[in-house]
C-alpha positions in Angstrom: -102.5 -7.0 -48.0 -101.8 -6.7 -51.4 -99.3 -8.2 -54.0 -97.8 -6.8 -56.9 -95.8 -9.7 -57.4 -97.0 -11.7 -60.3 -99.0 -8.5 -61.5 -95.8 -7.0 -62.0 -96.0 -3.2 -63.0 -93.4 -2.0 -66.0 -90.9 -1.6 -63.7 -90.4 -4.8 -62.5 -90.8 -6.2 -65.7 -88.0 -3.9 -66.7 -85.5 -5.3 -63.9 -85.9 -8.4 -64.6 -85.1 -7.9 -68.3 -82.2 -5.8 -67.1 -80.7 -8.7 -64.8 -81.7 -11.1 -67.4 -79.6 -9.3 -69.6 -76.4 -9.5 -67.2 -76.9 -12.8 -66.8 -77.0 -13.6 -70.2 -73.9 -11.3 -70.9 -72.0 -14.1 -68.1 -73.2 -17.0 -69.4 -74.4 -16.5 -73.4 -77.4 -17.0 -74.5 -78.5 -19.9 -74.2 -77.0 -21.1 -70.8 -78.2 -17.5 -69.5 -81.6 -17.6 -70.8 -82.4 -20.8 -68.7 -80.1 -20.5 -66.1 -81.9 -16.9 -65.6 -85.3 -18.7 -65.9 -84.5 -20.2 -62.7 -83.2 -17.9 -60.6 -84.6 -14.9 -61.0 -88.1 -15.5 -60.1 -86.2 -17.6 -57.1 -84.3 -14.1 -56.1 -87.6 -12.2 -56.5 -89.6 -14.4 -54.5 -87.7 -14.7 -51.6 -87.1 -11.1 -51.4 -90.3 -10.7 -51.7 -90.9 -12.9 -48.6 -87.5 -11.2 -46.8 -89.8 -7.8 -47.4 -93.3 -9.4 -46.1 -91.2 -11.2 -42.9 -89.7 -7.0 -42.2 -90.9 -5.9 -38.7 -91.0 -2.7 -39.6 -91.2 0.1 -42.9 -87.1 0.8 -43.0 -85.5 -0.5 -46.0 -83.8 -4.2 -46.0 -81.1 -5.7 -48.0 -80.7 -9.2 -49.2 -77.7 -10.5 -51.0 -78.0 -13.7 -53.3 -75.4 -15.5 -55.3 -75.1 -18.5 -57.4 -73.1 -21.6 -56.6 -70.5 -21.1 -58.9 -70.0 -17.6 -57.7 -70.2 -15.9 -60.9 -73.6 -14.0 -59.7 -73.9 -11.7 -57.2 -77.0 -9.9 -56.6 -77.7 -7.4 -53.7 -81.7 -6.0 -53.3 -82.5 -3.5 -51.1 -86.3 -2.6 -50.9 -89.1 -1.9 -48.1 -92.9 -1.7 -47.5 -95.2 0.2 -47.1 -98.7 0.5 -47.0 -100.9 1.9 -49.8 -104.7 2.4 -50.5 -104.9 -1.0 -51.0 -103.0 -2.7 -48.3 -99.3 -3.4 -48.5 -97.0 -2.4 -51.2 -93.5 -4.0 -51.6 -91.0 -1.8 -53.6 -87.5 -2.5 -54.4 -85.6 0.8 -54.4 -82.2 -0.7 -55.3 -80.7 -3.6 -57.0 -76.8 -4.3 -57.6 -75.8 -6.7 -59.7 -71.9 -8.3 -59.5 -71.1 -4.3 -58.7 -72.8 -2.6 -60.9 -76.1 -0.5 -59.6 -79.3 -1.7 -61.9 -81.7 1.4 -62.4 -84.7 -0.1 -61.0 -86.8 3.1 -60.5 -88.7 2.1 -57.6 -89.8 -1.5 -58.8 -92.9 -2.1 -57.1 -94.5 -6.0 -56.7 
């Protein structure tokens, strides 16, 4: 099996700036930046193990939202299997209703 979880290609990097950015947007700056310092590699893990614990190569859906309710995040992703083993893509990502591009974020 393979990860490309912490070797993130550009499009992962680029949705987690992109949901950085919303968070920031809710909470400012500051409280965003370490708010979303927290979380986000907290979502993206745990998808990340929701995906690895998937029976089979059909797409799955995780929502995730904060305590105080002011974040709502849906992925939906699957795996499949690559050259290299298994390859765990995240093919849609909604954020308090509105649809993040994530073109096919693969970790």
């Amino acid at each position: 099996m393979v990860f490309f979880f912490w070797g993130m290609g550009l499009f992962m990097d680029e949705l987690r700036t992109q949901i950085l950015h919303e968070i920031m947007r809710i909470y400012g700056p500051n409280q965003g930046q370490s708010i979303g310092a927290v979380i986000v590699p907290a979502f993206m893990g745990d998808f990340k193990k929701v995906l690895d614990n998937s029976d089979s190569m059909d797409e799955v859906s995780e929502e995730y939202m904060t305590e105080d309710k002011r974040i709502h995040l849906i992925l939906t992703g699957r795996k499949t299997l690559g050259r290299k083993g298994t390859k765990y893509t995240i093919t849609d990502c909604e954020f308090n209703g509105i649809n993040i591009k994530c073109e096919h974020a693969v970790y």
